[in-house]
C-alpha positions in Angstrom: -46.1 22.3 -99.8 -48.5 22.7 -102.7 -51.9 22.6 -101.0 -54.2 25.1 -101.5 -54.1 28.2 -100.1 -57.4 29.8 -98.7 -56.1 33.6 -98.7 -59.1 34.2 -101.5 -62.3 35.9 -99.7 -64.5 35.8 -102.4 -65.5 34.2 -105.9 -68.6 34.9 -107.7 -70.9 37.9 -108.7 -73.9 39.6 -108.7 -76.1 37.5 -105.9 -73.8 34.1 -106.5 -70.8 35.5 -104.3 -69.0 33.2 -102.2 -66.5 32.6 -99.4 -64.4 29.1 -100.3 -63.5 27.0 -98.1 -60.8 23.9 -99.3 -60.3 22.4 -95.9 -63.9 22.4 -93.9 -64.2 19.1 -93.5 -62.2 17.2 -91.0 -60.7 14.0 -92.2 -59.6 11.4 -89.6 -56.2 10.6 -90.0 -56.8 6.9 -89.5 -59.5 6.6 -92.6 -57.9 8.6 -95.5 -59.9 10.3 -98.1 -59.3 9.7 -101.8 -60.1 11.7 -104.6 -63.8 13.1 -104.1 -65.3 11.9 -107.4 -69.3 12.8 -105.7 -70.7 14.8 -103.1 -74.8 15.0 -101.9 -76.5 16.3 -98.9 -79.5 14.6 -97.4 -82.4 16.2 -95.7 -80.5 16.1 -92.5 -77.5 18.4 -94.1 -75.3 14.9 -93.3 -72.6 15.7 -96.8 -71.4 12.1 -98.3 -68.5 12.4 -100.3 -68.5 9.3 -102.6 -64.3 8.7 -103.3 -61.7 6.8 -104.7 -60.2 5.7 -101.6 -60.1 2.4 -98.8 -63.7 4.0 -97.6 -66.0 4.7 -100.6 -68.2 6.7 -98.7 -67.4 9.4 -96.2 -70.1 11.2 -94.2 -69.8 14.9 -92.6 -71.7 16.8 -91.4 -72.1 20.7 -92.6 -69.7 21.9 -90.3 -67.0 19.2 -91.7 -67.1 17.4 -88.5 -66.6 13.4 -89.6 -69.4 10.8 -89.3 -68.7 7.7 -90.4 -67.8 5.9 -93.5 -68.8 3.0 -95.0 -68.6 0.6 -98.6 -65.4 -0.8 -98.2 -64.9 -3.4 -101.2 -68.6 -2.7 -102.7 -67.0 -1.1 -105.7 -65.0 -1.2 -108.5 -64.9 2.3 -109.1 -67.0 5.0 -107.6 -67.8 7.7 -110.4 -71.6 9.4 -109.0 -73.6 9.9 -106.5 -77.8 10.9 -106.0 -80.1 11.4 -102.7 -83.4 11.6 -103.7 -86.5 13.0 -101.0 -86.4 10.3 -99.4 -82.7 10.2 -98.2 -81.8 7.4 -100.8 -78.4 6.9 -101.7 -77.7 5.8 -105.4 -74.5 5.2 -106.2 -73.1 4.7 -109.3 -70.4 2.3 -110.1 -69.0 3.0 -113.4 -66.3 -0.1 -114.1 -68.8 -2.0 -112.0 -71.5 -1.1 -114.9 -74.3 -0.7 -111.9 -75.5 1.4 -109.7 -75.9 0.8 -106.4 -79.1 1.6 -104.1 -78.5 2.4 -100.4 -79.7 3.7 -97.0 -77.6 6.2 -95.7 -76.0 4.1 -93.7 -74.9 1.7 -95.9 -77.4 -0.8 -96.3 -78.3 -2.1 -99.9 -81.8 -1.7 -100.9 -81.3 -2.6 -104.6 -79.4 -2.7 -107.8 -79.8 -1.6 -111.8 -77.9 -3.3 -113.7 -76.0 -6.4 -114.0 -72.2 -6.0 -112.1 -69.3 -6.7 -114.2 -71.7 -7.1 -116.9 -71.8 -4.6 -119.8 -73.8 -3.6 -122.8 -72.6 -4.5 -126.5 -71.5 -0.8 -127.4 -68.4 -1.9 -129.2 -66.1 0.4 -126.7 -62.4 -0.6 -126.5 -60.5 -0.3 -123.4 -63.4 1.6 -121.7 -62.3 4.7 -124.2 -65.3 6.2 -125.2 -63.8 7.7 -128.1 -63.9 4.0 -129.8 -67.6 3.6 -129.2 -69.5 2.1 -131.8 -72.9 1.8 -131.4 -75.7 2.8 -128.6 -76.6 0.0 -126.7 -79.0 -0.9 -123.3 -78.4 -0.3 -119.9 -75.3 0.0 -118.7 -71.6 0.2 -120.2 -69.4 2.5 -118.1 -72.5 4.9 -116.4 -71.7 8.2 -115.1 -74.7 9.8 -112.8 -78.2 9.5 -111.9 -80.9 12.0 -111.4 -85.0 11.8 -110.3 -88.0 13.6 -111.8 -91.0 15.0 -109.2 -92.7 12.0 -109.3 -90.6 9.6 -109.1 -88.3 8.6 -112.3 -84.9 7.9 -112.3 -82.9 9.1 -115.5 -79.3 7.4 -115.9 -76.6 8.9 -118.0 -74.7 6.3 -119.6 -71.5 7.6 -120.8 -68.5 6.8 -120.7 -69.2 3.2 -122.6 -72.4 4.7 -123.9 -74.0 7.5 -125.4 -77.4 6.9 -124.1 -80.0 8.4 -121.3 -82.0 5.4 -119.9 -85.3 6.2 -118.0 -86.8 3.8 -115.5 -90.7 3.9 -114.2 -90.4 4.7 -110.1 -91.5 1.4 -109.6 -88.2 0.5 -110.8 -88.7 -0.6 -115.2 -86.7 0.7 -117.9 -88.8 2.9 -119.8 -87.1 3.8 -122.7 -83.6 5.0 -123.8 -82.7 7.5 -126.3 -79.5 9.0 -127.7 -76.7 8.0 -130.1 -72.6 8.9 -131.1 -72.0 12.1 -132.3 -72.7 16.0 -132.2 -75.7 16.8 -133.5 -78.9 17.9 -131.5 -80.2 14.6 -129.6 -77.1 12.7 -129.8 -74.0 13.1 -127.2 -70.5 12.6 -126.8 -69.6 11.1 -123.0 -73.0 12.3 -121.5 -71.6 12.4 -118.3 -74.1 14.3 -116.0 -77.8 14.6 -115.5 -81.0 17.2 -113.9 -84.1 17.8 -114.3 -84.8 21.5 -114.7 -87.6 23.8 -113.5 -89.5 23.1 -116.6 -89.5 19.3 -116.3 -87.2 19.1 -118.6 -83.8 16.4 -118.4 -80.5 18.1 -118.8 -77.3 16.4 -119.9 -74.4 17.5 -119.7 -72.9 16.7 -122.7 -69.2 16.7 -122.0 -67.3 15.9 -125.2 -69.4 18.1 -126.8 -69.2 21.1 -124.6 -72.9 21.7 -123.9 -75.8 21.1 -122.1 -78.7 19.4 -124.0 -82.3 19.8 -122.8 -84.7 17.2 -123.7 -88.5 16.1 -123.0 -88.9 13.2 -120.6 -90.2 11.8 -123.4 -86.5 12.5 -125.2 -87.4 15.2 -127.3 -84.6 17.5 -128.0 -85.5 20.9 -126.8 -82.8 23.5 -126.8 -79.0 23.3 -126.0 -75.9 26.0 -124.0 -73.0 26.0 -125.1 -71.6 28.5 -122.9 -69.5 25.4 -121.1 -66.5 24.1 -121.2 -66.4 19.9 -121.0 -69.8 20.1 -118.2 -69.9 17.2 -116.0 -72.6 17.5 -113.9 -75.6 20.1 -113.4 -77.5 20.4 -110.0 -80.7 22.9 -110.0 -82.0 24.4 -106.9 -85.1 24.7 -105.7 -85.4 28.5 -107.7 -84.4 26.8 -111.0 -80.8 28.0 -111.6 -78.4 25.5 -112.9 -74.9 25.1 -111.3 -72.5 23.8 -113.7 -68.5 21.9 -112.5 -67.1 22.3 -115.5 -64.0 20.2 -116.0 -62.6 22.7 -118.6 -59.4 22.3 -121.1 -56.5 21.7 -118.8 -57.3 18.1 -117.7 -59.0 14.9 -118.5 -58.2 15.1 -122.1 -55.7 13.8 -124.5 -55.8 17.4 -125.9 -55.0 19.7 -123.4 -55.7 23.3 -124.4 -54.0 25.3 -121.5 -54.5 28.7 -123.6 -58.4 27.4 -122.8 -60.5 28.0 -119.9 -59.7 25.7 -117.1 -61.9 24.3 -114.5 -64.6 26.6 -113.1 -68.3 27.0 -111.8 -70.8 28.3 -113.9 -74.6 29.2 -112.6 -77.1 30.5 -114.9 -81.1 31.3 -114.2 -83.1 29.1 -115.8 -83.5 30.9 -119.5 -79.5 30.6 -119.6 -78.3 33.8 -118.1 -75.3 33.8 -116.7 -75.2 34.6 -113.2 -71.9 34.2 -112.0 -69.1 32.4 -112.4 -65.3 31.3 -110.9 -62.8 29.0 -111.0 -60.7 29.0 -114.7 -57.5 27.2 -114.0 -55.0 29.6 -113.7 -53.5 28.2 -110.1 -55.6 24.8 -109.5 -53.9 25.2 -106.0 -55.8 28.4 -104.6 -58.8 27.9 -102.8 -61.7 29.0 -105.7 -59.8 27.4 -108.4 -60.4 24.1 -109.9 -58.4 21.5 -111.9 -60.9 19.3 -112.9 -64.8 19.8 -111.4 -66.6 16.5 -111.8 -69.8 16.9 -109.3 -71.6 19.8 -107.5 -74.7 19.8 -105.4 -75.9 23.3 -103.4 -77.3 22.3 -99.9 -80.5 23.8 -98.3 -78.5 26.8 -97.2 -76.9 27.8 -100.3 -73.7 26.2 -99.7 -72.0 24.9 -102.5 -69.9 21.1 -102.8 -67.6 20.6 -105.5 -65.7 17.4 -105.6 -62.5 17.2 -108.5 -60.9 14.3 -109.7 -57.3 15.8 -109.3 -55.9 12.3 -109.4 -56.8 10.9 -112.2 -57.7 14.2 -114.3 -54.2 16.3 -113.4 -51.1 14.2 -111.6 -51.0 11.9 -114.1 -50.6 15.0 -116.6 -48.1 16.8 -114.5 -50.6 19.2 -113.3 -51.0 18.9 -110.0 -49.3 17.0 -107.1 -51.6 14.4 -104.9 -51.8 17.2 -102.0 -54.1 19.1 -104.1 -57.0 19.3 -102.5 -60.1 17.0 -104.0 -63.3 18.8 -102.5 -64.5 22.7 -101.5 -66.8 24.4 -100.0 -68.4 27.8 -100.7 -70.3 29.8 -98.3 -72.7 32.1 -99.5 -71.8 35.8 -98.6 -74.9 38.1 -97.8 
Protein backbone atom coordinates (compact mmCIF):
# COMPACT_ATOMS: atom_id res chain seq x y z
CA UNK A 1 0.00 0.00 0.00
CA UNK A 2 1.29 3.42 -0.82
CA UNK A 3 -1.08 5.68 1.09
CA UNK A 4 0.13 8.08 3.27
CA UNK A 5 1.38 7.47 6.39
CA UNK A 6 0.34 9.81 9.36
CA UNK A 7 3.41 8.85 11.80
CA UNK A 8 4.56 12.79 11.34
CA UNK A 9 3.30 14.90 14.64
CA UNK A 10 4.17 18.06 13.51
CA UNK A 11 5.06 20.50 10.46
CA UNK A 12 5.57 24.08 10.66
CA UNK A 13 7.39 26.77 12.99
CA UNK A 14 7.47 29.51 15.03
CA UNK A 15 3.44 30.12 15.81
CA UNK A 16 2.35 28.17 12.41
CA UNK A 17 3.00 24.53 13.83
CA UNK A 18 0.64 21.90 12.96
CA UNK A 19 -0.60 18.32 13.57
CA UNK A 20 -1.59 16.75 9.80
CA UNK A 21 -4.15 14.88 9.34
CA UNK A 22 -4.55 12.91 5.63
CA UNK A 23 -7.52 10.90 6.43
CA UNK A 24 -10.13 13.12 8.73
CA UNK A 25 -12.69 13.05 6.62
CA UNK A 26 -14.91 10.05 6.17
CA UNK A 27 -15.72 9.19 2.65
CA UNK A 28 -18.81 6.95 2.05
CA UNK A 29 -17.78 4.06 0.25
CA UNK A 30 -20.85 4.17 -1.99
CA UNK A 31 -20.08 8.02 -3.36
CA UNK A 32 -16.25 7.95 -4.12
CA UNK A 33 -14.14 11.02 -3.88
CA UNK A 34 -11.96 12.20 -6.82
CA UNK A 35 -9.07 14.19 -6.81
CA UNK A 36 -9.77 17.32 -4.49
CA UNK A 37 -9.04 20.15 -6.94
CA UNK A 38 -10.96 22.97 -4.14
CA UNK A 39 -11.75 23.13 -0.63
CA UNK A 40 -13.86 26.23 1.40
CA UNK A 41 -15.54 26.37 4.67
CA UNK A 42 -18.78 28.33 5.23
CA UNK A 43 -19.78 30.22 8.22
CA UNK A 44 -21.18 27.00 9.62
CA UNK A 45 -17.54 25.15 9.49
CA UNK A 46 -19.69 22.71 6.80
CA UNK A 47 -15.90 21.90 4.44
CA UNK A 48 -16.89 21.47 0.55
CA UNK A 49 -14.43 19.70 -1.33
CA UNK A 50 -14.98 20.74 -4.98
CA UNK A 51 -13.44 17.20 -7.01
CA UNK A 52 -12.89 15.43 -10.00
CA UNK A 53 -15.12 12.67 -9.41
CA UNK A 54 -19.10 11.24 -10.07
CA UNK A 55 -20.08 13.88 -7.15
CA UNK A 56 -18.52 17.34 -7.92
CA UNK A 57 -19.17 18.49 -4.56
CA UNK A 58 -18.73 16.81 -1.27
CA UNK A 59 -19.72 18.30 2.05
CA UNK A 60 -18.13 17.56 5.64
CA UNK A 61 -18.29 18.71 8.30
CA UNK A 62 -15.05 19.77 10.57
CA UNK A 63 -14.87 16.67 12.16
CA UNK A 64 -14.85 14.77 8.56
CA UNK A 65 -18.12 13.33 9.20
CA UNK A 66 -19.93 13.21 5.47
CA UNK A 67 -22.83 15.48 4.58
CA UNK A 68 -24.04 15.19 1.38
CA UNK A 69 -22.92 15.73 -2.05
CA UNK A 70 -24.33 17.21 -4.85
CA UNK A 71 -23.51 18.57 -8.88
CA UNK A 72 -23.58 15.53 -10.63
CA UNK A 73 -23.23 16.36 -14.46
CA UNK A 74 -23.11 20.34 -13.82
CA UNK A 75 -19.52 20.34 -14.94
CA UNK A 76 -17.11 19.77 -17.36
CA UNK A 77 -14.30 20.15 -15.21
CA UNK A 78 -14.17 21.47 -11.63
CA UNK A 79 -10.79 23.51 -11.18
CA UNK A 80 -11.91 26.37 -7.96
CA UNK A 81 -13.94 26.99 -5.54
CA UNK A 82 -15.12 30.57 -3.32
CA UNK A 83 -17.76 31.14 -0.25
CA UNK A 84 -18.13 34.52 0.23
CA UNK A 85 -19.97 36.09 3.80
CA UNK A 86 -22.81 35.18 2.80
CA UNK A 87 -22.40 31.36 2.36
CA UNK A 88 -22.26 31.63 -1.49
CA UNK A 89 -20.74 29.02 -3.41
CA UNK A 90 -18.94 30.01 -6.68
CA UNK A 91 -17.62 27.49 -8.54
CA UNK A 92 -15.45 27.59 -11.20
CA UNK A 93 -15.61 25.44 -14.22
CA UNK A 94 -12.55 25.74 -16.17
CA UNK A 95 -13.22 23.57 -19.60
CA UNK A 96 -16.70 24.76 -18.98
CA UNK A 97 -15.24 28.53 -19.40
CA UNK A 98 -17.89 29.65 -16.48
CA UNK A 99 -18.38 29.83 -13.21
CA UNK A 100 -20.94 28.61 -11.52
CA UNK A 101 -23.04 30.47 -8.64
CA UNK A 102 -24.73 28.29 -5.87
CA UNK A 103 -26.47 27.83 -2.52
CA UNK A 104 -24.83 25.54 -0.43
CA UNK A 105 -26.96 23.05 -1.26
CA UNK A 106 -26.77 22.99 -4.69
CA UNK A 107 -29.12 25.36 -6.07
CA UNK A 108 -27.94 27.68 -8.98
CA UNK A 109 -28.32 31.29 -8.35
CA UNK A 110 -26.41 32.53 -11.35
CA UNK A 111 -23.69 32.23 -13.99
CA UNK A 112 -20.54 34.51 -15.54
CA UNK A 113 -19.81 33.61 -18.43
CA UNK A 114 -21.00 31.95 -21.48
CA UNK A 115 -20.58 27.70 -21.05
CA UNK A 116 -18.70 26.06 -23.71
CA UNK A 117 -18.07 29.36 -24.93
CA UNK A 118 -14.55 30.84 -24.84
CA UNK A 119 -12.67 34.07 -25.48
CA UNK A 120 -10.47 34.64 -28.69
CA UNK A 121 -6.94 34.21 -26.85
CA UNK A 122 -5.44 32.18 -29.64
CA UNK A 123 -4.71 29.13 -27.11
CA UNK A 124 -4.15 25.68 -28.77
CA UNK A 125 -5.29 22.65 -27.14
CA UNK A 126 -6.13 24.46 -23.85
CA UNK A 127 -2.05 24.75 -23.43
CA UNK A 128 -1.39 28.03 -22.09
CA UNK A 129 1.99 28.01 -23.28
CA UNK A 130 0.52 28.75 -26.98
CA UNK A 131 -1.46 31.79 -25.83
CA UNK A 132 -1.53 34.55 -28.01
CA UNK A 133 -3.17 37.39 -26.96
CA UNK A 134 -5.30 38.58 -23.78
CA UNK A 135 -8.77 38.48 -24.39
CA UNK A 136 -12.40 39.03 -22.33
CA UNK A 137 -13.94 36.98 -19.90
CA UNK A 138 -13.45 33.62 -19.86
CA UNK A 139 -10.97 31.05 -21.59
CA UNK A 140 -10.01 28.21 -19.33
CA UNK A 141 -10.57 30.35 -15.54
CA UNK A 142 -8.83 29.14 -12.63
CA UNK A 143 -10.30 30.83 -9.16
CA UNK A 144 -12.45 33.52 -7.85
CA UNK A 145 -11.96 35.86 -4.90
CA UNK A 146 -14.30 38.93 -3.31
CA UNK A 147 -13.20 42.43 -2.03
CA UNK A 148 -14.95 43.91 1.44
CA UNK A 149 -17.52 45.34 -0.33
CA UNK A 150 -18.59 43.25 -2.54
CA UNK A 151 -16.36 42.73 -5.93
CA UNK A 152 -15.64 39.66 -7.39
CA UNK A 153 -12.06 39.30 -9.08
CA UNK A 154 -11.61 36.24 -11.60
CA UNK A 155 -8.30 34.85 -12.50
CA UNK A 156 -8.36 33.82 -15.86
CA UNK A 157 -5.50 31.54 -16.61
CA UNK A 158 -5.06 28.82 -18.03
CA UNK A 159 -6.59 30.15 -21.63
CA UNK A 160 -5.79 33.63 -20.41
CA UNK A 161 -3.55 35.89 -18.83
CA UNK A 162 -6.04 38.29 -17.54
CA UNK A 163 -7.77 39.36 -13.91
CA UNK A 164 -11.38 40.38 -14.71
CA UNK A 165 -13.25 42.47 -11.97
CA UNK A 166 -17.07 42.56 -11.85
CA UNK A 167 -19.17 45.45 -9.87
CA UNK A 168 -21.17 43.39 -6.86
CA UNK A 169 -24.07 44.00 -8.66
CA UNK A 170 -22.75 41.62 -10.94
CA UNK A 171 -20.91 43.96 -14.32
CA UNK A 172 -17.49 43.50 -15.63
CA UNK A 173 -15.56 46.29 -14.55
CA UNK A 174 -12.45 46.14 -16.20
CA UNK A 175 -9.68 43.56 -16.93
CA UNK A 176 -6.14 43.97 -16.93
CA UNK A 177 -3.03 41.91 -17.58
CA UNK A 178 -1.12 40.44 -20.61
CA UNK A 179 1.53 37.27 -21.72
CA UNK A 180 4.72 37.38 -20.31
CA UNK A 181 7.03 38.08 -17.10
CA UNK A 182 7.31 41.39 -16.47
CA UNK A 183 5.63 43.40 -13.58
CA UNK A 184 1.75 43.55 -14.40
CA UNK A 185 1.65 40.86 -16.87
CA UNK A 186 1.42 36.89 -15.82
CA UNK A 187 2.08 33.57 -16.97
CA UNK A 188 -1.09 31.01 -15.88
CA UNK A 189 -2.48 33.41 -13.19
CA UNK A 190 -3.96 30.72 -11.52
CA UNK A 191 -4.99 31.95 -7.99
CA UNK A 192 -6.46 35.04 -6.47
CA UNK A 193 -6.93 37.28 -2.66
CA UNK A 194 -7.40 40.21 -1.53
CA UNK A 195 -4.84 41.11 1.14
CA UNK A 196 -5.02 43.22 4.34
CA UNK A 197 -4.15 46.27 2.44
CA UNK A 198 -7.00 45.98 -0.19
CA UNK A 199 -4.80 44.94 -2.39
CA UNK A 200 -5.56 41.76 -5.15
CA UNK A 201 -2.99 39.08 -5.11
CA UNK A 202 -2.28 36.67 -7.90
CA UNK A 203 -0.60 34.03 -7.77
CA UNK A 204 1.36 33.99 -10.70
CA UNK A 205 2.17 30.40 -11.33
CA UNK A 206 4.42 30.10 -14.41
CA UNK A 207 6.21 32.81 -13.20
CA UNK A 208 6.88 31.72 -9.63
CA UNK A 209 5.49 34.76 -7.76
CA UNK A 210 2.91 36.48 -6.24
CA UNK A 211 1.87 39.90 -7.89
CA UNK A 212 0.11 42.52 -5.78
CA UNK A 213 -1.89 44.98 -7.66
CA UNK A 214 -4.48 48.05 -6.91
CA UNK A 215 -8.10 47.14 -7.51
CA UNK A 216 -7.74 49.51 -9.89
CA UNK A 217 -4.80 47.04 -11.53
CA UNK A 218 -1.94 48.95 -10.51
CA UNK A 219 1.10 46.91 -10.05
CA UNK A 220 2.25 47.23 -6.62
CA UNK A 221 4.96 44.93 -5.44
CA UNK A 222 5.75 41.27 -6.17
CA UNK A 223 7.39 37.66 -3.85
CA UNK A 224 9.14 35.55 -5.35
CA UNK A 225 9.89 33.37 -2.53
CA UNK A 226 7.37 30.62 -4.24
CA UNK A 227 7.69 27.99 -6.14
CA UNK A 228 4.71 27.63 -9.11
CA UNK A 229 1.84 29.31 -6.35
CA UNK A 230 -1.60 28.27 -7.06
CA UNK A 231 -3.66 29.76 -4.79
CA UNK A 232 -3.31 32.36 -1.72
CA UNK A 233 -5.94 32.50 1.16
CA UNK A 234 -5.46 35.41 3.86
CA UNK A 235 -6.89 35.27 7.22
CA UNK A 236 -8.55 37.43 9.07
CA UNK A 237 -4.86 38.83 10.74
CA UNK A 238 -3.48 39.33 7.20
CA UNK A 239 -1.04 36.44 6.66
CA UNK A 240 -1.01 34.81 3.36
CA UNK A 241 -1.05 30.95 3.12
CA UNK A 242 0.49 29.86 -0.07
CA UNK A 243 -0.10 25.65 -1.80
CA UNK A 244 2.52 25.84 -3.75
CA UNK A 245 2.57 23.22 -6.48
CA UNK A 246 6.44 23.23 -6.62
CA UNK A 247 8.95 21.46 -9.40
CA UNK A 248 8.08 17.85 -9.23
CA UNK A 249 4.65 17.90 -10.97
CA UNK A 250 2.45 19.69 -13.37
CA UNK A 251 5.14 20.56 -15.67
CA UNK A 252 6.66 19.40 -18.78
CA UNK A 253 10.00 20.34 -16.99
CA UNK A 254 10.21 18.53 -13.93
CA UNK A 255 13.04 19.74 -11.78
CA UNK A 256 13.15 17.03 -8.98
CA UNK A 257 16.68 18.56 -7.61
CA UNK A 258 13.81 21.56 -6.98
CA UNK A 259 11.61 22.20 -4.17
CA UNK A 260 8.57 20.09 -4.32
CA UNK A 261 5.12 20.79 -3.15
CA UNK A 262 4.88 22.68 0.18
CA UNK A 263 2.93 25.42 2.30
CA UNK A 264 4.26 28.62 2.71
CA UNK A 265 2.62 31.47 5.20
CA UNK A 266 4.11 34.80 5.44
CA UNK A 267 2.80 38.05 7.65
CA UNK A 268 1.62 40.48 5.52
CA UNK A 269 5.05 42.56 4.74
CA UNK A 270 6.38 39.04 3.35
CA UNK A 271 7.96 37.41 6.25
CA UNK A 272 8.21 34.13 6.28
CA UNK A 273 6.50 32.47 8.96
CA UNK A 274 6.68 28.94 8.49
CA UNK A 275 6.74 26.56 6.12
CA UNK A 276 6.32 22.43 5.14
CA UNK A 277 5.78 20.17 2.69
CA UNK A 278 8.93 20.05 -0.15
CA UNK A 279 8.36 16.75 -1.96
CA UNK A 280 10.68 14.52 -0.74
CA UNK A 281 7.99 11.52 0.09
CA UNK A 282 4.52 12.92 -1.44
CA UNK A 283 3.18 9.86 0.47
CA UNK A 284 3.73 11.03 4.29
CA UNK A 285 1.20 12.83 5.86
CA UNK A 286 2.73 16.88 5.63
CA UNK A 287 4.07 16.23 2.32
CA UNK A 288 2.59 17.32 -0.89
CA UNK A 289 2.82 16.42 -4.58
CA UNK A 290 1.16 18.98 -6.13
CA UNK A 291 -0.94 21.77 -3.77
CA UNK A 292 -3.54 23.45 -5.92
CA UNK A 293 -6.01 25.21 -3.15
CA UNK A 294 -5.89 26.08 0.60
CA UNK A 295 -8.37 27.85 2.78
CA UNK A 296 -7.75 28.21 6.90
CA UNK A 297 -11.13 27.80 8.67
CA UNK A 298 -12.28 29.95 11.70
CA UNK A 299 -10.19 27.80 14.02
CA UNK A 300 -7.01 27.84 12.46
CA UNK A 301 -7.35 24.68 10.71
CA UNK A 302 -5.80 24.39 7.47
CA UNK A 303 -7.39 22.51 3.98
CA UNK A 304 -5.21 21.67 1.26
CA UNK A 305 -6.58 19.91 -1.63
CA UNK A 306 -3.69 18.30 -4.53
CA UNK A 307 -4.34 17.32 -7.88
CA UNK A 308 -2.31 14.03 -7.55
CA UNK A 309 -4.13 12.66 -10.51
CA UNK A 310 -3.60 14.66 -13.06
CA UNK A 311 -0.35 16.61 -11.64
CA UNK A 312 1.75 13.14 -10.56
CA UNK A 313 0.31 9.48 -11.84
CA UNK A 314 0.39 10.40 -15.13
CA UNK A 315 4.21 11.29 -14.49
CA UNK A 316 5.03 8.29 -12.58
CA UNK A 317 5.02 10.05 -9.34
CA UNK A 318 2.56 8.87 -7.42
CA UNK A 319 -0.05 5.99 -7.55
CA UNK A 320 -4.02 6.90 -7.39
CA UNK A 321 -4.05 5.83 -3.58
CA UNK A 322 -2.28 8.96 -2.76
CA UNK A 323 -4.22 10.74 -0.83
CA UNK A 324 -5.91 14.13 -2.60
CA UNK A 325 -6.83 16.37 0.60
CA UNK A 326 -5.19 17.13 4.38
CA UNK A 327 -5.84 18.62 7.24
CA UNK A 328 -3.68 20.45 9.72
CA UNK A 329 -4.56 21.16 13.19
CA UNK A 330 -3.11 23.93 14.90
CA UNK A 331 -0.83 22.87 17.93
CA UNK A 332 -0.95 25.36 21.02
Amino acid sequence: MNQRSSHTERVGQGDHVYRPLDAWHQVPADIPMGEAVGVAVDSQDRVFVFNRGRHPVMVFDADGTFLSCWGEGDFQRPHGIHIDPEDVLYLTDDQGHCIHKCTPEGERLGMFGSPGVPSDTGVVDANYRTLQQPAGPFNLPTNVTFSSDGEMYVSDGYGNCRVHCYAATGELQLSWGEPGCDEGQFHLPHGIAVDSQDRVVVADRENSRLQFFTRAGEFCEQWTDVVRPCNVFVTSDGNLFVAEMGWHAGTSQPRPDEAGGRVSVFAPDGVLLSRWGGGLNPYAAGDFIAPHDIWVDRQGGVYVAEVTLSAGVSRGLVTADCATLQKFVPRR
